[in-house]
VEXTOR-778131 format. One line per 2 residues: number of its first residue (from 1); their letters; for each residue x, y, z of N, C-alpha, C. Coordinates in pm, 1 decimal, m for minus. Example, Ala and Ser with C-alpha at 12.3 -4.5 7.8 and 13.67 -1.06 7.14 Angstrom:
% VEXTOR-778131
1) AS) 1319.0 m569.0 780.0 1230.0 m450.0 780.0 1320.0 m330.0 780.0; 1285.0 m225.0 708.0 1367.0 m106.0 714.0 1290.0 3.0 787.0 .
***
This chain:
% VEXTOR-778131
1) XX) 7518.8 11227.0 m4195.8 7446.9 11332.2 m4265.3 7502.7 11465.4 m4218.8; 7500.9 11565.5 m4307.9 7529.3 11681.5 m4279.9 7467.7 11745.3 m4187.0 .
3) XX) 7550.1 11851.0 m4065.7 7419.8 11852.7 m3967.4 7306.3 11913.2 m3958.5; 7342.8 11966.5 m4060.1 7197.7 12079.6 m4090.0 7097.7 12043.8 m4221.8 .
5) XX) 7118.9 11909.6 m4221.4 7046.2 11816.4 m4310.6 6955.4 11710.4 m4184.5; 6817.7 11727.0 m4230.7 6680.0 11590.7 m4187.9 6646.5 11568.7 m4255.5 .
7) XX) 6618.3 11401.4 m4253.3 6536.0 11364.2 m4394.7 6466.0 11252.3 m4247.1; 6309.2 11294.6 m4281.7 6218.3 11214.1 m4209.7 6057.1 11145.5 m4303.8 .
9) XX) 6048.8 11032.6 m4271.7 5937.4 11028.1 m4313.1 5795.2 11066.8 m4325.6; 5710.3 11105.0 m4404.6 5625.9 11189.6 m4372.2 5508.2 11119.4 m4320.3 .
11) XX) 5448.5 11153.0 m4251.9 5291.9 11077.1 m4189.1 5223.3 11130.6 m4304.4; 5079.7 11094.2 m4351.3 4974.9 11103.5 m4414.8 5008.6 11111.7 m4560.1 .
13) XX) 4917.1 11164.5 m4648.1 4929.8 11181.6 m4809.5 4948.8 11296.4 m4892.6; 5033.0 11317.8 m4964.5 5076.7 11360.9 m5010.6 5054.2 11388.1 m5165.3 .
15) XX) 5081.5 11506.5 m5228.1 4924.5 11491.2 m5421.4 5057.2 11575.6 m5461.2; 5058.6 11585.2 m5557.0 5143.5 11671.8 m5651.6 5085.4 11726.1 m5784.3 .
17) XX) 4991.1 11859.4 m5791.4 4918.8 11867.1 m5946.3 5033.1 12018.4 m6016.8; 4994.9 11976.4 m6141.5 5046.3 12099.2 m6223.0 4953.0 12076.8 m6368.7 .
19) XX) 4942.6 12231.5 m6374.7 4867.0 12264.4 m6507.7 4692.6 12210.7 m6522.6; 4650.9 12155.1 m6388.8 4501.5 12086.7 m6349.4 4519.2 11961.5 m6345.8 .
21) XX) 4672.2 11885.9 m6343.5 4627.9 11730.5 m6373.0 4710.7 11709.7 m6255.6; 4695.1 11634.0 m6169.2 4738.6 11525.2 m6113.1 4889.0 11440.2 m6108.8 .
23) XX) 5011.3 11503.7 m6064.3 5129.1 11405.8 m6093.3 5182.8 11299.5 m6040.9; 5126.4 11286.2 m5903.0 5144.6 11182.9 m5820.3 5094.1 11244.7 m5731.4 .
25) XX) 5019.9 11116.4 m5595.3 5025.1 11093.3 m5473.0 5105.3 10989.7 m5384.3; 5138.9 11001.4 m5279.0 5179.3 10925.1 m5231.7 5157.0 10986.5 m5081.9 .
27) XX) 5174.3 10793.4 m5019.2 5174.6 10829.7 m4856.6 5319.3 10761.5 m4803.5; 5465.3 10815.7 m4906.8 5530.0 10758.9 m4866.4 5629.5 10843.2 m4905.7 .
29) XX) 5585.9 10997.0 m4848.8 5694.0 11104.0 m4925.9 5790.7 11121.6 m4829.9; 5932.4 11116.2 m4861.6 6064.2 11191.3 m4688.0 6058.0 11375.9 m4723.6 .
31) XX) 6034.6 11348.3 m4618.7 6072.2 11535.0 m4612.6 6206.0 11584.4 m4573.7; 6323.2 11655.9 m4679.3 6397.9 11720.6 m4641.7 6449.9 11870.9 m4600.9 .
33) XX) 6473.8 11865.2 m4472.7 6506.8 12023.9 m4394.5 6624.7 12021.0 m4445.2; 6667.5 12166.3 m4476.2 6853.8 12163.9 m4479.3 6796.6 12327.6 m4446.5 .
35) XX) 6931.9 12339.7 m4329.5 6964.5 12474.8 m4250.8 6811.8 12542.8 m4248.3; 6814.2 12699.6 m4330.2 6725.8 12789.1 m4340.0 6629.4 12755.0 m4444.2 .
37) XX) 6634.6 12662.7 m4502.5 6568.3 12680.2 m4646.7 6450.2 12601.1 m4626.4; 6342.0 12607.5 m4658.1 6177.5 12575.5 m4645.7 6217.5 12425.3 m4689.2 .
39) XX) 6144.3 12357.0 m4597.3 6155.1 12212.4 m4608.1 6104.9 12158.7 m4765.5; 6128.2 12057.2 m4816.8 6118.4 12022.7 m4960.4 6057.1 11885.7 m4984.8 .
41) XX) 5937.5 11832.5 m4993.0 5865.8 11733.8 m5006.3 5970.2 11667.2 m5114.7; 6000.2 11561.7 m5114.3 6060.6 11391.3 m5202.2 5957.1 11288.6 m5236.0 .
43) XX) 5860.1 11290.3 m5387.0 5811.0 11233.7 m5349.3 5858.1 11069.6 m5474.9; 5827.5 10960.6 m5410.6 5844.9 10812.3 m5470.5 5836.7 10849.5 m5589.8 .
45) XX) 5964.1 10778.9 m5705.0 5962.2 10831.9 m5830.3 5841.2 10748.4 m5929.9; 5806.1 10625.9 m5825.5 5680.7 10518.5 m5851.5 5541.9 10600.7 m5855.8 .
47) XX) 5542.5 10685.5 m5767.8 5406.5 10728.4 m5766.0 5422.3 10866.2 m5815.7; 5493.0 10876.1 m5937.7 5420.5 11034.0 m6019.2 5451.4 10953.7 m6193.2 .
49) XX) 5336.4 11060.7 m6217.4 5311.0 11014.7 m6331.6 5441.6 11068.2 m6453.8; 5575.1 10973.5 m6497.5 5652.6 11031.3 m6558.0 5604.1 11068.3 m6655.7 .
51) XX) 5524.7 11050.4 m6717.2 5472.7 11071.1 m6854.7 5421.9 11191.4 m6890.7; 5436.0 11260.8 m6758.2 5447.7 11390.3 m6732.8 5568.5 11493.9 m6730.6 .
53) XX) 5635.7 11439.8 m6715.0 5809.8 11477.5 m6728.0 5914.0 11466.7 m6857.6; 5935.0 11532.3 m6887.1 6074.8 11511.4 m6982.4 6218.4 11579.6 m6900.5 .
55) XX) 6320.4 11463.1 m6930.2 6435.5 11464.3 m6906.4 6498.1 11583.7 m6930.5; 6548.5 11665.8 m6825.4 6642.8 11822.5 m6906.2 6770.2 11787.6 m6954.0 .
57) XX) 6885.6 11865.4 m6950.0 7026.1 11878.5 m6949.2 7060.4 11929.5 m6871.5; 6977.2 12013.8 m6756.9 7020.7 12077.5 m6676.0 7092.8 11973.4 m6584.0 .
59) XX) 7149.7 11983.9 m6478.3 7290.1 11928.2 m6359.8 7287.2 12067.0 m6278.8; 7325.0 11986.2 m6139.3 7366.7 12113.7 m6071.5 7467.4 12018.2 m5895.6 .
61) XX) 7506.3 12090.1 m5886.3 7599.6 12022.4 m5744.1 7558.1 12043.7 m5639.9; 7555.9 11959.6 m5521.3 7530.2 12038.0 m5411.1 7632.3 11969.0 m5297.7 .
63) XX) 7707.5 11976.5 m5250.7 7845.8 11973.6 m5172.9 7788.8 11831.3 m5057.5; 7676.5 11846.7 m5029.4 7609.8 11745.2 m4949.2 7470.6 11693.2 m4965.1 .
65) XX) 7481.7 11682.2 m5105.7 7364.8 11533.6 m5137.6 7391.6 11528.3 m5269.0; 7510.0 11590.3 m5349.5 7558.2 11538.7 m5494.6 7480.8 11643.2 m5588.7 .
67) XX) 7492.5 11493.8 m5722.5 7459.2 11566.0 m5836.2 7283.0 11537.4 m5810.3; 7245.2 11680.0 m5856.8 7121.0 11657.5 m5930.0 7092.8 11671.5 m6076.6 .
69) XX) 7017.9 11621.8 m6099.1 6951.3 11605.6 m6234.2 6784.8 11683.9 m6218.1; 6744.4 11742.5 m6374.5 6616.2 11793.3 m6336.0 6567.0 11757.5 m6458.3 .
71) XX) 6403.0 11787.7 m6447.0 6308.0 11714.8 m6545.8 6217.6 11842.5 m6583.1; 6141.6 11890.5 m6717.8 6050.7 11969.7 m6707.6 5869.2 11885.9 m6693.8 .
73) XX) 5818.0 12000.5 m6697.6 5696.5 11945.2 m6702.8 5631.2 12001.6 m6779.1; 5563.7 11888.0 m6881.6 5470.4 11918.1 m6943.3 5316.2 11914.9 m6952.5 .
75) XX) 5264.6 12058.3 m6967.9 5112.0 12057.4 m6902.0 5057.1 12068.3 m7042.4; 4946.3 12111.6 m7046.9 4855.9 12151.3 m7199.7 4864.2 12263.3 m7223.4 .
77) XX) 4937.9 12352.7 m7135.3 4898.0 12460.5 m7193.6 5049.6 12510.8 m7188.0; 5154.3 12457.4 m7122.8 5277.8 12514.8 m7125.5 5410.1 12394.7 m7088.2 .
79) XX) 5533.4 12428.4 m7076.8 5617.8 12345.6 m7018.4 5688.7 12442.7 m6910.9; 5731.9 12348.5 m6831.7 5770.1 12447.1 m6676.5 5941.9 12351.5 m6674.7 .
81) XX) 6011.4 12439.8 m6781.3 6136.6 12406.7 m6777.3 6176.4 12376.7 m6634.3; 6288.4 12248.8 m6632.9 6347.1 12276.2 m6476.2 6265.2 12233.4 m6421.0 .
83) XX) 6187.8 12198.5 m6352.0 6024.4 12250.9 m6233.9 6127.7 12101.4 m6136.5; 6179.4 11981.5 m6154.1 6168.9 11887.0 m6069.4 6310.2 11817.0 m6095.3 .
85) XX) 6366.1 11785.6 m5947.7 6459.6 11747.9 m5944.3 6514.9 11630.6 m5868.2; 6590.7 11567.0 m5903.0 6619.5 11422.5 m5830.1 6785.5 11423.5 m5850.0 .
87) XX) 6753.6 11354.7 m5728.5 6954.6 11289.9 m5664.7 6971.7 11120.9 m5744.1; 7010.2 11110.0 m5823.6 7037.9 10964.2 m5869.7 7110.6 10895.0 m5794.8 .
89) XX) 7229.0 10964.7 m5760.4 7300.7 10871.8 m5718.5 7361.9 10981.1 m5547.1; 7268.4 10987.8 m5461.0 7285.9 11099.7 m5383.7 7413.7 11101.1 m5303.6 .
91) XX) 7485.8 11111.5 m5174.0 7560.9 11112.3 m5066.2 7510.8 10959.7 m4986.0; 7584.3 10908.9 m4954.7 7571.6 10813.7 m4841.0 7448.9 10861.8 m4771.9 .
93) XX) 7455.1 10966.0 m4663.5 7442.2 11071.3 m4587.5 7284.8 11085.6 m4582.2; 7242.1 11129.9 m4675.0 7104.2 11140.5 m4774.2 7062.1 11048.4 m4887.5 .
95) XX) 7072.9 10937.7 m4866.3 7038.6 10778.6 m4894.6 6867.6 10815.4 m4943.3; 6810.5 10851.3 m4849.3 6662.8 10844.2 m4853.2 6595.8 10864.9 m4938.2 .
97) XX) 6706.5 10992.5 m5030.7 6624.3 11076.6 m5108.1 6633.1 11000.7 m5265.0; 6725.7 10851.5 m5211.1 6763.6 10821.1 m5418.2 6582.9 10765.7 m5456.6 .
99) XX) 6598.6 10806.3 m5571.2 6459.5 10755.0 m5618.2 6373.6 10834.9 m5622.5; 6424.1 10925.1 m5578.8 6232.7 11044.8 m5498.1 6254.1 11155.0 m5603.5 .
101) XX) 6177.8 11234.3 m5639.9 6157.9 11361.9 m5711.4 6103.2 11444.3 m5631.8; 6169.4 11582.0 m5635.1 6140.8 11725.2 m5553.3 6098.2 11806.9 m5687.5 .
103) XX) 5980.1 11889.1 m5646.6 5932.9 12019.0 m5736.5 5941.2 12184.0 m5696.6; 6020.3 12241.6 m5792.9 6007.3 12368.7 m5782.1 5890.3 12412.4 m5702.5 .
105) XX) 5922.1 12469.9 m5592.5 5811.6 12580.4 m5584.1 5765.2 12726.0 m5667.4; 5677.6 12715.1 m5749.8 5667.1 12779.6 m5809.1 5488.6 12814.7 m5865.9 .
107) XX) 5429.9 12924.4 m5877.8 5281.9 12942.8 m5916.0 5242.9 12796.4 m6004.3; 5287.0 12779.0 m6074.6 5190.5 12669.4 m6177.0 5217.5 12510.5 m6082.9 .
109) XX) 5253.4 12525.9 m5969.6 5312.3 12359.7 m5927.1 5237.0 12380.8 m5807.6; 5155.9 12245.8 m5748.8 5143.0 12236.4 m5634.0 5135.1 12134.3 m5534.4 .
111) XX) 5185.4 12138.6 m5442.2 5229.2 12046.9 m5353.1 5161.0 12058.2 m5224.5; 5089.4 11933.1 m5200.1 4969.6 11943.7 m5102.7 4939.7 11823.6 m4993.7 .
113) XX) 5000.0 11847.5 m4856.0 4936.6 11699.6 m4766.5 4784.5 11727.1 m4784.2; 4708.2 11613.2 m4789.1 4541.5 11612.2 m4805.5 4507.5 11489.1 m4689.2 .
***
């Protein structure tokens, strides 16, 4: 792994809501640190509700955990282009994270240990 890359498992539970509903919980989220940047909850792509998500076109690179892919979200009252992103096919390195979905931090998204 890159050295300024952690990916650890998280103790306790983990909720993901946007727009008032509910996108997943889980008690089986990895948390990734890289360098300076605010750690980034991963959570099981099993435990959020896709049916909440549509597929973007967006792509983007990242030199040490690959391609990502991103998803928007759709609430009732809006869509939050972009908002969530996943490694399909990640780095050796950062293994942990295939499968998992990360969310924008952003006002309408929230991400909560409970």
């Amino acid at each position: 792994m890159a050295d300024h890359i952690k990916i650890e498992a998280s103790d306790g539970t983990w909720v993901v809501r946007a727009g008032g509903a509910i996108l997943g919980e889980t008690r089986n989220a990895q948390i990734l640190s890289e360098g300076d940047y605010p750690a980034v909850v991963y959570f099981p792509r099993e435990d959020i509700a896709m049916a909440f998500l549509d597929a973007s076109n967006k792509t983007t690179h990242c030199p040490h955990k690959g391609d990502a892919t991103y998803f928007s979200v759709v609430t009732k009252s809006r869509t939050l282009n972009d908002a969530v992103w996943s490694y399909e096919t990640p780095k050796d390195t950062v293994a942990a994270i295939k499968g998992h979905l990360a969310f924008m931090p952003m006002e309408e998204i929230a991400v909560e240990q409970i």
